[in-house]
DSSP file (Angstrom, degrees, kcal/mol; ACC not computed):
  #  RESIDUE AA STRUCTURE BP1 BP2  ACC     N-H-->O    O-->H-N    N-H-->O    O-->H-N    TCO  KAPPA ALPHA  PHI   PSI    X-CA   Y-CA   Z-CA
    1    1 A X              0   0    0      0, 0.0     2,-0.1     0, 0.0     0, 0.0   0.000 360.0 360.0 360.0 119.7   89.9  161.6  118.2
    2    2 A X        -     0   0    0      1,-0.1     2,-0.1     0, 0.0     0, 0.0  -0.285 360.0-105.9 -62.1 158.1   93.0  159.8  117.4
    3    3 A X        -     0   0    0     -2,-0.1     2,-0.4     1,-0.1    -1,-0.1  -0.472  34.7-135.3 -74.7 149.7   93.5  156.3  116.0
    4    4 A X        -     0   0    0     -2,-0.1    -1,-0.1     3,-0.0     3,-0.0  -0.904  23.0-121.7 -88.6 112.8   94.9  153.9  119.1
    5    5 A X        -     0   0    0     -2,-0.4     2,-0.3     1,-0.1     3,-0.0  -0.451  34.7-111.9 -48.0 145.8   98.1  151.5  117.6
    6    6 A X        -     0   0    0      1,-0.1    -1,-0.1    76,-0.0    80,-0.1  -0.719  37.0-105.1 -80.5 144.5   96.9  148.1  118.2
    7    7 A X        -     0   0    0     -2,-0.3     2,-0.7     1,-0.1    -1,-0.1  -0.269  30.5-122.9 -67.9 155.3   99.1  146.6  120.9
    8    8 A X        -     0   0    0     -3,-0.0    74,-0.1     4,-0.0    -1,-0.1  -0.853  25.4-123.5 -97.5 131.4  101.6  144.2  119.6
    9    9 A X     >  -     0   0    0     -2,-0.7     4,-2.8    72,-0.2     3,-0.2  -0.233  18.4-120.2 -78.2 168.2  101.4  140.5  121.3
   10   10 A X  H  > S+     0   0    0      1,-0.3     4,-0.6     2,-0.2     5,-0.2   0.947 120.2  56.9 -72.3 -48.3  104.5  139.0  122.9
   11   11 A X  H  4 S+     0   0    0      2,-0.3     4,-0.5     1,-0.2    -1,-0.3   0.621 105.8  54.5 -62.1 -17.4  104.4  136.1  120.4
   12   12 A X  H  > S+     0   0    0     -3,-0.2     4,-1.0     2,-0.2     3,-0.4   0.961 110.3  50.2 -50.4 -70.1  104.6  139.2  117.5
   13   13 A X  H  X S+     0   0    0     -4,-2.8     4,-0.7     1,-0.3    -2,-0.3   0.470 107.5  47.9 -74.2  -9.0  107.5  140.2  119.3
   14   14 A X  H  X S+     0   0    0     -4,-0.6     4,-0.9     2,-0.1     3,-0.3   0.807 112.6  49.3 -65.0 -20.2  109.3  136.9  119.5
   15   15 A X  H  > S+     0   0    0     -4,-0.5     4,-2.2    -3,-0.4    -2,-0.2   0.810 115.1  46.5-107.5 -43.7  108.7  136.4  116.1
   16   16 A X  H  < S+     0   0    0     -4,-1.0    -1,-0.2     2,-0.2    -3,-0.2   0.687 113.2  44.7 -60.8 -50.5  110.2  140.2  115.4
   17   17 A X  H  X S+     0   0    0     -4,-0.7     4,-1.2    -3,-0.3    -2,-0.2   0.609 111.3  62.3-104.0 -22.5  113.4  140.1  117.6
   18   18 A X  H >X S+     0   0    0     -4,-0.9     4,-1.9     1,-0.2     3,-0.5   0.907 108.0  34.7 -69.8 -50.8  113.9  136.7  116.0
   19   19 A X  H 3X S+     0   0    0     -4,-2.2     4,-0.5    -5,-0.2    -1,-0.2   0.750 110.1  69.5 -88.5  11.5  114.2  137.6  112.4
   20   20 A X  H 3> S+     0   0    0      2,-0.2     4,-2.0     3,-0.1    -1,-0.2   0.694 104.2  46.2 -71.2 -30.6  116.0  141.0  113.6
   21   21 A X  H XX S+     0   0    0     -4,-1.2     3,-0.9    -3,-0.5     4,-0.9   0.959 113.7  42.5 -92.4 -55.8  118.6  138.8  114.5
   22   22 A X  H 3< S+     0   0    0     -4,-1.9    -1,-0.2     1,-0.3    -2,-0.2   0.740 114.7  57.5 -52.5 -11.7  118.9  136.5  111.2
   23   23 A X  H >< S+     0   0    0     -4,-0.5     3,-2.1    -5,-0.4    -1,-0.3   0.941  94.2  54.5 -71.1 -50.5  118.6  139.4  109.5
   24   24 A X  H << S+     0   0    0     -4,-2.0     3,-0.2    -3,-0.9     4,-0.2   0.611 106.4  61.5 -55.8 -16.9  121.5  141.3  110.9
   25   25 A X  T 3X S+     0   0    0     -4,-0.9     4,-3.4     2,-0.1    -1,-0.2   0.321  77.2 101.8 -70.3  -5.8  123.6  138.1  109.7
   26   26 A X  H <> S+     0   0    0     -3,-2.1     4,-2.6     1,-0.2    -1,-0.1   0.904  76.4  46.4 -57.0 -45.0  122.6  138.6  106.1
   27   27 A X  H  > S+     0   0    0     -3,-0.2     4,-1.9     2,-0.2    -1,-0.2   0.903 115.8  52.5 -86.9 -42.1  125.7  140.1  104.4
   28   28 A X  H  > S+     0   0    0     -4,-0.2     4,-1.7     2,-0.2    -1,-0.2   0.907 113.5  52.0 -23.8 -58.6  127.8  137.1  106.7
   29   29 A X  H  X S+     0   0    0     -4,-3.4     4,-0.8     1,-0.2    -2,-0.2   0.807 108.7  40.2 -21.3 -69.4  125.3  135.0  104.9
   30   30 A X  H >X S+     0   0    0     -4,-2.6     4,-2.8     2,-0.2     3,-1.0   0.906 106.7  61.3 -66.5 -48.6  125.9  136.1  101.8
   31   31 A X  H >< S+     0   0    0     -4,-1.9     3,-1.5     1,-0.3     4,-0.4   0.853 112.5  54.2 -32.8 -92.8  130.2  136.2  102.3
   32   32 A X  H >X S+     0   0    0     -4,-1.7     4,-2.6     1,-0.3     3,-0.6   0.510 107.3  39.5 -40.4 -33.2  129.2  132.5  102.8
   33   33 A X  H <X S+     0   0    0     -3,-1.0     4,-4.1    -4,-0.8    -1,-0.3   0.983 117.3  52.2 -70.0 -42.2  127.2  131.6   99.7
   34   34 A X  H <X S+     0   0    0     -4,-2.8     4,-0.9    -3,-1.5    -2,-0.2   0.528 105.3  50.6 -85.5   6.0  129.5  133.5   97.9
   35   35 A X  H <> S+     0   0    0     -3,-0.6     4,-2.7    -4,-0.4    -1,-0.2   0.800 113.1  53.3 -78.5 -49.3  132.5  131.6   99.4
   36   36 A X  H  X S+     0   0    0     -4,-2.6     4,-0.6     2,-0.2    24,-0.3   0.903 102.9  56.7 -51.4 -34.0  130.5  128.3   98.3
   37   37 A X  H >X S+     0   0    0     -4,-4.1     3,-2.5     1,-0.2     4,-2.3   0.985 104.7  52.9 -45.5 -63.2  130.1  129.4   95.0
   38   38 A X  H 3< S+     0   0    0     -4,-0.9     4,-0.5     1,-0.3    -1,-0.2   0.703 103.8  49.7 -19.6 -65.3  133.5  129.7   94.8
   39   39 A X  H 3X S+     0   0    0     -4,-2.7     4,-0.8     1,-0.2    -1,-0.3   0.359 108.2  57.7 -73.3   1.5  134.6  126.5   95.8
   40   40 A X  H <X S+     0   0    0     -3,-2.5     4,-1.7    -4,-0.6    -1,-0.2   0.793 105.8  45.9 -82.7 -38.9  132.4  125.0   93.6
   41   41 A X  H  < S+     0   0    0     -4,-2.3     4,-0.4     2,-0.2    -2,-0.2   0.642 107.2  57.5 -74.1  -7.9  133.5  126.5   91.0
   42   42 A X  H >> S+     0   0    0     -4,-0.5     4,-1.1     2,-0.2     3,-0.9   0.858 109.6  48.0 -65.6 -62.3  136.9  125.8   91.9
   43   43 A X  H >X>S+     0   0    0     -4,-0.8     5,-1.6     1,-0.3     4,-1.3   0.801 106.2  53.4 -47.0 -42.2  136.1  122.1   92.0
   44   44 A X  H 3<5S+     0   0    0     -4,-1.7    -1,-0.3     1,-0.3    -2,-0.2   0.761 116.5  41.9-108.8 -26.3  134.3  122.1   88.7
   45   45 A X  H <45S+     0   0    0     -3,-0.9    -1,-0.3    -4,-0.4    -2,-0.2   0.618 113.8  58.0 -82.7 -10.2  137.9  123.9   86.9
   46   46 A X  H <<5S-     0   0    0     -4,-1.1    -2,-0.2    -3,-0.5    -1,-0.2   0.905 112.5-123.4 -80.2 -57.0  139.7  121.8   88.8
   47   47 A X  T  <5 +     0   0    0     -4,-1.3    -3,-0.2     1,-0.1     2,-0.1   0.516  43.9 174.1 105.9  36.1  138.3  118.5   87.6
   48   48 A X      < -     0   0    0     -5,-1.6     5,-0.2    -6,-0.2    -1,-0.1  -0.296  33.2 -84.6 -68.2 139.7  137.3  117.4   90.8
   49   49 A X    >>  -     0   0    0      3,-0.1     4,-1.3    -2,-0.1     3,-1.2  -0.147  39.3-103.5 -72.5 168.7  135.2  113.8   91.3
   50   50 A X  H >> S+     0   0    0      1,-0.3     3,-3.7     2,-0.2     4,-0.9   0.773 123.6  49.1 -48.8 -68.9  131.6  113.4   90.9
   51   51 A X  H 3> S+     0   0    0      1,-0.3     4,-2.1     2,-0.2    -1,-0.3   0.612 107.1  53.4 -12.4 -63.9  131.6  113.3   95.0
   52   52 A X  H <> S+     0   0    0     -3,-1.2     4,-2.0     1,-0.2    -1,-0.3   0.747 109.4  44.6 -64.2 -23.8  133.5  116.2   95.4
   53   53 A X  H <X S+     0   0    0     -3,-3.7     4,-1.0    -4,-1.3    69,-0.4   0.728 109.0  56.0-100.6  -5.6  131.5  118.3   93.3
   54   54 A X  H  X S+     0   0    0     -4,-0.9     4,-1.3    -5,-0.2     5,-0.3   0.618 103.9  60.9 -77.9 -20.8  128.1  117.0   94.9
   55   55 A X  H  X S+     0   0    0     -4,-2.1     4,-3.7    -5,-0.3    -2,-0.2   0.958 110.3  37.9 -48.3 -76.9  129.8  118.1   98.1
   56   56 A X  H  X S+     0   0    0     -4,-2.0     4,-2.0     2,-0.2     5,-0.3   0.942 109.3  55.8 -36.2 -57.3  129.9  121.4   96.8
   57   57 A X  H >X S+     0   0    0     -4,-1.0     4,-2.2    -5,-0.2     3,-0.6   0.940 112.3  48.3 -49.5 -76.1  126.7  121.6   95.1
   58   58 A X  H 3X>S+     0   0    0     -4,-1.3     4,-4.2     2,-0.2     5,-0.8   0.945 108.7  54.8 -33.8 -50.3  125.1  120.6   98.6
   59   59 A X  H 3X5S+     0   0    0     -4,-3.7     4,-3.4     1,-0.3    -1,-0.2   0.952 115.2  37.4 -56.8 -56.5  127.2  123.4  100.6
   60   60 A X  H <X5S+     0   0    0     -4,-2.0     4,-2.4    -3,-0.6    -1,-0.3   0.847 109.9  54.9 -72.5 -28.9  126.1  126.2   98.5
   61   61 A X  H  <5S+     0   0    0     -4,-2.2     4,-0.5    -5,-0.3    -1,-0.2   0.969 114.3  50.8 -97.8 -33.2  122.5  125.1   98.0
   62   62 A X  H >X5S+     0   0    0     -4,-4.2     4,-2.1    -5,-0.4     3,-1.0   0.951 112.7  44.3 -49.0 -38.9  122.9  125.2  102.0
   63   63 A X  H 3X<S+     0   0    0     -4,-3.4     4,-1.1    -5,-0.8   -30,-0.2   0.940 113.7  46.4 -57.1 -41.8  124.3  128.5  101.9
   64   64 A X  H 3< S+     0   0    0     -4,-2.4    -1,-0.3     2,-0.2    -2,-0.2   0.078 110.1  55.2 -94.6  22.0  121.9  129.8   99.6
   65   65 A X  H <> S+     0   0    0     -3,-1.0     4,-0.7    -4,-0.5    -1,-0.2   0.652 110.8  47.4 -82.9 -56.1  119.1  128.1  101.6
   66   66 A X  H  X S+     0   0    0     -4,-2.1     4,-1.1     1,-0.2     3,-0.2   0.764 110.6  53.6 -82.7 -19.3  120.5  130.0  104.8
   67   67 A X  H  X S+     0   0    0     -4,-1.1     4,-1.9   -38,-0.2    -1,-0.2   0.758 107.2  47.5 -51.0 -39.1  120.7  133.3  103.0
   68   68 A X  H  > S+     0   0    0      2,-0.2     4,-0.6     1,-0.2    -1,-0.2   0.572  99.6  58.1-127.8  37.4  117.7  133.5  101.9
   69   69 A X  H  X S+     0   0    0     -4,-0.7     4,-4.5    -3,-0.2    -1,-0.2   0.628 106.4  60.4 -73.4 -36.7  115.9  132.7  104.6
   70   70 A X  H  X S+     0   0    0     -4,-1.1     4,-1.7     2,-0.2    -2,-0.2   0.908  98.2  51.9 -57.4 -58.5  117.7  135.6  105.9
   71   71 A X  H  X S+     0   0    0     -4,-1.9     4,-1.0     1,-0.2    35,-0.3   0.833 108.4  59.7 -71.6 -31.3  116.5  138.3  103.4
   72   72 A X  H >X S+     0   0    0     -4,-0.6     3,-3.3     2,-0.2     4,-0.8   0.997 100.5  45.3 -16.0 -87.4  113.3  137.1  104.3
   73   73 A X  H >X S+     0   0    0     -4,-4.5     3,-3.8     1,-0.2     4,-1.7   0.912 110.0  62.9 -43.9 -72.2  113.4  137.8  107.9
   74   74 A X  H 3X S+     0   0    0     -4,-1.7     4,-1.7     1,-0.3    -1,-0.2   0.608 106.8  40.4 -33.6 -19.5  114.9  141.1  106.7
   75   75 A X  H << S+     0   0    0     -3,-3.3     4,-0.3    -4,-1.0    -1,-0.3   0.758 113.7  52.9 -97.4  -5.7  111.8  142.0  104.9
   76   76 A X  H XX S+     0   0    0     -3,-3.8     4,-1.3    -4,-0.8     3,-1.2   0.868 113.8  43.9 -78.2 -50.5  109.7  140.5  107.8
   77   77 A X  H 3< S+     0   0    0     -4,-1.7    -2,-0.1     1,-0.3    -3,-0.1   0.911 106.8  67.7 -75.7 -36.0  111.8  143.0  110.5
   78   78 A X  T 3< S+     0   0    0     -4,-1.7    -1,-0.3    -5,-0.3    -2,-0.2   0.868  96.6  48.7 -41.4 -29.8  111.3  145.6  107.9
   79   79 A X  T <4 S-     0   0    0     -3,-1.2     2,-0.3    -4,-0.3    -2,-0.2   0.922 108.4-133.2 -76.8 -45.0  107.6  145.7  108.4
   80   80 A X     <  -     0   0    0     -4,-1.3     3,-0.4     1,-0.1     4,-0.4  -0.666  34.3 -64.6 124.5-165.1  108.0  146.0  111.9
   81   81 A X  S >  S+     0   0    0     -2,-0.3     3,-1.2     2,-0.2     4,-0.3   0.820 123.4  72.1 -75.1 -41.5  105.9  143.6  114.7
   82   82 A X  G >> S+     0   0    0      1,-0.3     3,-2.1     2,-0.1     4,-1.9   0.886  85.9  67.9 -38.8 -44.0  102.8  144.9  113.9
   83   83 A X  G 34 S+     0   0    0     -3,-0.4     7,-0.4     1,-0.3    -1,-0.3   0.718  88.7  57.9 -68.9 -28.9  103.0  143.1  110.8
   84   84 A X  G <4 S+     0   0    0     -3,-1.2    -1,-0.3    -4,-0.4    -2,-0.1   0.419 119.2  33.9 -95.3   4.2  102.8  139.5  112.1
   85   85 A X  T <4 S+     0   0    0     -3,-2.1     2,-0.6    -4,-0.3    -2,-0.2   0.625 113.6  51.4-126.9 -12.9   99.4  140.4  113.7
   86   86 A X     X  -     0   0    0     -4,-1.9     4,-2.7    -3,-0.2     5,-0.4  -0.962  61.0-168.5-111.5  97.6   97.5  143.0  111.4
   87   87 A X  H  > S+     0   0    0     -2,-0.6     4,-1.6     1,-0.2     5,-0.2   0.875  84.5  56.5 -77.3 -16.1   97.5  141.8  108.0
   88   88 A X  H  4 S+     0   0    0      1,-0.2    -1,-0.2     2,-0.2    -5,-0.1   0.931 108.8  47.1 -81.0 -18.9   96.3  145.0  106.6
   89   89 A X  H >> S+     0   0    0      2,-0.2     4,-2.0     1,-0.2     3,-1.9   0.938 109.6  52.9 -50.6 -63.8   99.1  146.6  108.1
   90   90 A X  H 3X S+     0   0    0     -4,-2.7     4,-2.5    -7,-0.4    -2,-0.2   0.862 111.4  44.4 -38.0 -43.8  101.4  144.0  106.8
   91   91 A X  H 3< S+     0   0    0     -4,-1.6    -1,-0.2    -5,-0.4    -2,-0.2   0.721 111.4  57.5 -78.4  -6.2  100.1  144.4  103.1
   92   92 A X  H X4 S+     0   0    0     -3,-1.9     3,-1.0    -5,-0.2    -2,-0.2   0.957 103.3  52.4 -67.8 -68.4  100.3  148.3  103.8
   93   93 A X  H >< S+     0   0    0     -4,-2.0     3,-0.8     1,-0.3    -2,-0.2   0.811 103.6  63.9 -46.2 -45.5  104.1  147.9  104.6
   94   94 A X  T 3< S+     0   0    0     -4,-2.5    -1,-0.3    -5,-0.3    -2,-0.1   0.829  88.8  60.1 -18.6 -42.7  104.7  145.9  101.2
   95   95 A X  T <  S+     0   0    0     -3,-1.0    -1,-0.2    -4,-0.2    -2,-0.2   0.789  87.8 103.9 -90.5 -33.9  104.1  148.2   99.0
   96   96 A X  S <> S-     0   0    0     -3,-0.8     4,-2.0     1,-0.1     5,-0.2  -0.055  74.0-124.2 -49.1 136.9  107.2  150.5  100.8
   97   97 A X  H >> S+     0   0    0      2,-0.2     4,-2.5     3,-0.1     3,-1.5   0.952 109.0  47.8 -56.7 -43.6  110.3  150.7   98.9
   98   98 A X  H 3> S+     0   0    0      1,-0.3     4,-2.2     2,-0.2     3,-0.3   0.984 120.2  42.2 -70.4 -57.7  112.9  149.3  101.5
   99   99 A X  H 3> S+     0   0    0      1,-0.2     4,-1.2     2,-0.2    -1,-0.3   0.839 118.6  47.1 -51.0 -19.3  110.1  146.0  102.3
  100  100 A X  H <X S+     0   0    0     -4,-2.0     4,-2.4    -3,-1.5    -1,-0.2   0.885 112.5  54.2 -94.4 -31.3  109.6  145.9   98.2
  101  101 A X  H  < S+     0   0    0     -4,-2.5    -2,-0.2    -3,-0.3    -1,-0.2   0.907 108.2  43.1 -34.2 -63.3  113.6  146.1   98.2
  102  102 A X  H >X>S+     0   0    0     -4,-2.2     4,-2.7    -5,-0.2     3,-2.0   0.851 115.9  52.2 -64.8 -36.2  114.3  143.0  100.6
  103  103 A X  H 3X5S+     0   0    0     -4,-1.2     4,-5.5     1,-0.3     5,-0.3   0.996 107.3  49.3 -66.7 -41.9  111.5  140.8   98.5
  104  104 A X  H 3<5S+     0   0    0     -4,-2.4    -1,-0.3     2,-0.2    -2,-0.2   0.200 117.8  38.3 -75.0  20.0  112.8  141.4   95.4
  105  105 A X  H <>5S+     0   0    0     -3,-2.0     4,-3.0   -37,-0.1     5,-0.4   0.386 118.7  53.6-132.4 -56.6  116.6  140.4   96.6
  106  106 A X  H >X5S+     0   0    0     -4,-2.7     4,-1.9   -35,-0.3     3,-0.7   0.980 107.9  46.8 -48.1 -56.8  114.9  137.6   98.8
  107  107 A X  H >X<S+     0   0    0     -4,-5.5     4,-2.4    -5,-0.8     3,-1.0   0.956 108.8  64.6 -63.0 -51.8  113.0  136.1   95.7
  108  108 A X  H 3> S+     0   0    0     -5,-0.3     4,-3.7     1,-0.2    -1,-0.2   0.801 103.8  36.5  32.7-102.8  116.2  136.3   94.0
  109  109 A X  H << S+     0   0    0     -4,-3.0    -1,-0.2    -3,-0.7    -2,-0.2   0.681 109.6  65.5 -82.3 -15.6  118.2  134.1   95.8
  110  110 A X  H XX S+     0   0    0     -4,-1.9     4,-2.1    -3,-1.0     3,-1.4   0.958 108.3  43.7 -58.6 -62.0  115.0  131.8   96.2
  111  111 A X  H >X S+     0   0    0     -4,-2.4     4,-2.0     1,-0.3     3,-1.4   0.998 112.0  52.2 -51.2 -71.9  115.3  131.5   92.2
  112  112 A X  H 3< S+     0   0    0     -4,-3.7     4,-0.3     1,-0.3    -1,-0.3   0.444 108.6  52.8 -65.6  20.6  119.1  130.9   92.2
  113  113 A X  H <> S+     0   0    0     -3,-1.4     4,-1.8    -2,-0.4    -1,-0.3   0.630 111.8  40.3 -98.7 -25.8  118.7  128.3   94.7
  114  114 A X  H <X S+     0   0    0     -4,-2.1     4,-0.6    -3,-1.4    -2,-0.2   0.758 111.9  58.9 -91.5  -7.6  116.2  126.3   92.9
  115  115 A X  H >< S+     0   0    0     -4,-2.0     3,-0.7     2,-0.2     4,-0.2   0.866 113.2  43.2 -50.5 -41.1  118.1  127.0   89.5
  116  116 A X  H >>>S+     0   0    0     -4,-0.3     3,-3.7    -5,-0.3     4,-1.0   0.987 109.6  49.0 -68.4 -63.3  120.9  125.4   91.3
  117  117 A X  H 3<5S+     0   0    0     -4,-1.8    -1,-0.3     1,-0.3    -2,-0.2   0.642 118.0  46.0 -51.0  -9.5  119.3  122.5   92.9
  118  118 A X  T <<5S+     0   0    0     -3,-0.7    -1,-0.3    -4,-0.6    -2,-0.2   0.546 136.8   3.0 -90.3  -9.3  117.7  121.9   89.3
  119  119 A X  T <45S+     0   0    0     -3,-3.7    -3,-0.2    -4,-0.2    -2,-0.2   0.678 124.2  51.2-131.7 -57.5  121.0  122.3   87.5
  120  120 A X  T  <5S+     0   0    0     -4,-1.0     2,-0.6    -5,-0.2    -3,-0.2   0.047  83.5  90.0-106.9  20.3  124.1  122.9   89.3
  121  121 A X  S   <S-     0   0    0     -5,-0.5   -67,-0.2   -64,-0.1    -1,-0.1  -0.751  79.3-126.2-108.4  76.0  124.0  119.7   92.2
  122  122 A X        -     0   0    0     -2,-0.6     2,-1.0   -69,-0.4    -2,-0.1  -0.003  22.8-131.7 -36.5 107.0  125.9  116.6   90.5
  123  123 A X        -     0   0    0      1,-0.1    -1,-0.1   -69,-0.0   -73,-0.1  -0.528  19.2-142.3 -59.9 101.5  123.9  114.1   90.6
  124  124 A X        -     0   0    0     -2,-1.0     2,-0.4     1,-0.2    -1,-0.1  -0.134  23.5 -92.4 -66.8 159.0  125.2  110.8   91.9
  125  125 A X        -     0   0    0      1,-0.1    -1,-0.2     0, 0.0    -2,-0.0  -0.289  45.2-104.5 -60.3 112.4  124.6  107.0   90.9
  126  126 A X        -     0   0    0     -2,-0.4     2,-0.4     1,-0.0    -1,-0.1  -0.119  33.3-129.2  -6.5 119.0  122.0  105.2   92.7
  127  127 A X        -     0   0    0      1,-0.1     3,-0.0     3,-0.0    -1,-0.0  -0.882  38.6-104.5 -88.5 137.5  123.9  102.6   95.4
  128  128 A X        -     0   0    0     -2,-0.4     2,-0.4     1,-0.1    -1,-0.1  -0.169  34.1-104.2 -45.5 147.2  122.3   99.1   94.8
  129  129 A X        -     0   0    0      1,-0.1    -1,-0.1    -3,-0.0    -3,-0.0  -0.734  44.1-104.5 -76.2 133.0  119.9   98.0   97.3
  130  130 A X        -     0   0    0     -2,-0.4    -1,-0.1     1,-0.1    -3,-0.0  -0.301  41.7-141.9 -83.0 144.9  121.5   95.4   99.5
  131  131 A X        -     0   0    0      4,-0.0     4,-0.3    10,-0.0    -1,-0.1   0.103  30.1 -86.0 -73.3 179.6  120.3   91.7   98.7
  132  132 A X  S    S+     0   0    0      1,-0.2     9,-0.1     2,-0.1     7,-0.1   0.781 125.5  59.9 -83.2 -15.9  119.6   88.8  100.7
  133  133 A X  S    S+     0   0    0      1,-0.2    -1,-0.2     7,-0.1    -3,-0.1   0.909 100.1  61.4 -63.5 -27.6  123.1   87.7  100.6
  134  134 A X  S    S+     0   0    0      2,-0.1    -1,-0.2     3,-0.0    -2,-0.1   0.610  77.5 113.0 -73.3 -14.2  124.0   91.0  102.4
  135  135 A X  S    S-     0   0    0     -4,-0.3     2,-0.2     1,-0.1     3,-0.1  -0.216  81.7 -85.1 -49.7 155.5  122.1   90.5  105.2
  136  136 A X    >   -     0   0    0      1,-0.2     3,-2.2     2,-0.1    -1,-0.1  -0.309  52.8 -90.4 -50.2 135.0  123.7   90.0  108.4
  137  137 A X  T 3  S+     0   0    0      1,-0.2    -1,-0.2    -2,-0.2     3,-0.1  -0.010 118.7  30.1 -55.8 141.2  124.9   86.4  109.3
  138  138 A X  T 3  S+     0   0    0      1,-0.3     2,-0.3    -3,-0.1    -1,-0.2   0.663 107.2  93.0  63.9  17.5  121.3   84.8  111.4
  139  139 A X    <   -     0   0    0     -3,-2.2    -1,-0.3    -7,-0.1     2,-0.2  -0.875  56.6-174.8-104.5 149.1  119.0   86.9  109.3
  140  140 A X        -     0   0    0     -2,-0.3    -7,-0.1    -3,-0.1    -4,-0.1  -0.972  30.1 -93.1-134.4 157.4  117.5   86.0  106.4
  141  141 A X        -     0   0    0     -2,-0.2     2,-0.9    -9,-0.1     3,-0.1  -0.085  43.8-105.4 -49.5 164.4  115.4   87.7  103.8
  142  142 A X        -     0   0    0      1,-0.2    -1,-0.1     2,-0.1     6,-0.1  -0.710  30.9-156.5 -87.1 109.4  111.8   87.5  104.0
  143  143 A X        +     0   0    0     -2,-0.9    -1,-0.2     5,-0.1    -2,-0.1   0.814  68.6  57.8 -56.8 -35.5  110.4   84.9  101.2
  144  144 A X  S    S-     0   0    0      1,-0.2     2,-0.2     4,-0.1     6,-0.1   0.596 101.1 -60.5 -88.9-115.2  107.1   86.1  100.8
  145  145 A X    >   -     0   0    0      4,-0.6     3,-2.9     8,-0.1    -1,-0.2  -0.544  68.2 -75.0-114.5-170.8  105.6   89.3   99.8
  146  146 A X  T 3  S+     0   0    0      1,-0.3     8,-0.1    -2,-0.2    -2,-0.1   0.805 134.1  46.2 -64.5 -19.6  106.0   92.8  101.7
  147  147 A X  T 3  S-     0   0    0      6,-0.2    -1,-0.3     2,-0.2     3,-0.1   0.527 110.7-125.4-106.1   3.8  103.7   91.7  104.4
  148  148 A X    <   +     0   0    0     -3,-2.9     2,-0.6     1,-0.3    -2,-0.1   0.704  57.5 150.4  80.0  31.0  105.4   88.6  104.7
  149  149 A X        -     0   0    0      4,-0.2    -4,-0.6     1,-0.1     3,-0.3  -0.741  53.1-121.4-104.2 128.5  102.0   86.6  104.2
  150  150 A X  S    S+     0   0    0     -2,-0.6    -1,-0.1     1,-0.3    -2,-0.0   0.463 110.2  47.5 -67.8   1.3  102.4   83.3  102.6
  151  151 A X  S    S-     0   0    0      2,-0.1    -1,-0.3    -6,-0.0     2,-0.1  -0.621 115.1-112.2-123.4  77.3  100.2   83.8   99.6
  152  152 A X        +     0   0    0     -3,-0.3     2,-0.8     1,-0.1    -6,-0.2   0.498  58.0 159.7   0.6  40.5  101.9   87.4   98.8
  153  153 A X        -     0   0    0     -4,-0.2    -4,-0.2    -8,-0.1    -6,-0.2  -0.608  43.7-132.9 -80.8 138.0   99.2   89.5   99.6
  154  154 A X        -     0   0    0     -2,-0.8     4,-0.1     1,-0.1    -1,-0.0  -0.230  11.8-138.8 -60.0 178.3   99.8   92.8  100.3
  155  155 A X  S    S+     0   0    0      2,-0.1     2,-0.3    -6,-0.0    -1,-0.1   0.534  89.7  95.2 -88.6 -14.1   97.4   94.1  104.0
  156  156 A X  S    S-     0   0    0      1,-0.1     3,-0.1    -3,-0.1    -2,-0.1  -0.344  91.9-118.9 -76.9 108.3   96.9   97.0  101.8
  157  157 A X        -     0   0    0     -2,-0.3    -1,-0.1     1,-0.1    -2,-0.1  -0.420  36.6 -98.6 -62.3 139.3   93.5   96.8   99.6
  158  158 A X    >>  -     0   0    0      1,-0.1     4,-0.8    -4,-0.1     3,-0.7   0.015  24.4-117.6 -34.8 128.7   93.8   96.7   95.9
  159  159 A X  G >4 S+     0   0    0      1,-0.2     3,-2.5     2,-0.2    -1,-0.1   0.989 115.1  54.8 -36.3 -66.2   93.4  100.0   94.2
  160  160 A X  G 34 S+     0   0    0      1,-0.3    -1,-0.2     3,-0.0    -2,-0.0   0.755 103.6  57.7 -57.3 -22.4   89.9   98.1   92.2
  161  161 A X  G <4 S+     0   0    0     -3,-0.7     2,-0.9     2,-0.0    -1,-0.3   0.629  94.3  82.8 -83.2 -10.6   88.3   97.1   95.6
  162  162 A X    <<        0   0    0     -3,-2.5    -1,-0.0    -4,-0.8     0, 0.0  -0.786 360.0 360.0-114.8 128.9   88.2  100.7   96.9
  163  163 A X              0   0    0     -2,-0.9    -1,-0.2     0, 0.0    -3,-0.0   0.338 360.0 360.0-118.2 360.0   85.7  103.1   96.1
């Protein structure tokens, strides 16, 4: 007797045709990070302000967000449909070069995106919190404490009462 394929469910096959499509977008993907790069790096020889170059930082670590969510799906569409409903199948399909291909390019760009976002995103200054003067005219701040109870107790219980 032969083995029977398990059928694949419909929700398998959204899931399938969905990262088939972000997947076929990767190398666009990538043209995009690697235009953001660019322009960051353009900005940063340039001498461009803090702003401008937190602009940047943000667009590529969006770029390289959307990329490599994209080599993802590609290694998810590698596996085929099966894979989102048979994990032993799925773990089979791992171990193949082309799926072991896509992880190792997805994890990748998963590391240069949190290198950037730890490194390469200027961080800007804190804006001050607005005061009571800044309220709007027939508002006022609230005088007591957060819950606005006139001997400033929090509703909250103390950390020492709770056990």
């Amino acid at each position: 007797m032969g083995k029977r394929k398990a059928a694949v469910s419909q929700e398998a096959t959204a899931k399938y045709e969905a990262d088939v499509a972000l997947a076929g977008r990767f190398d666009e993907l990538f043209a995009q990070a690697q235009e953001a790069e660019q322009a960051l790096r353009n900005a940063q020889a340039n001498g461009a302000s803090e702003q401008e170059l937190h602009d940047a930082g943000m667009r590529l670590d969006g770029a390289l967000t959307d990329v490599m969510r994209s080599a993802f799906a590609a290694q998810r569409a590698e596996i085929g449909p099966r894979g989102y409903d048979d994990r032993i199948y799925h773990r089979k399909a791992m171990a193949t070069s082309k799926v072991r291909a896509w992880t190792m390019e997805a994890e990748r760009l998963l590391t240069l995106r949190e290198s950037h976002r730890l490194t390469g995103i200027v961080r800007l200054p804190r804006q001050p919190a607005p005061g009571p003067s800044d309220a709007p005219s027939g508002q006022t701040a609230p005088l007591h404490g957060a819950t606005g109870s006139p001997d400033g107790q929090d509703a909250l219980p103390h950390a020492a009462s709770v056990r």
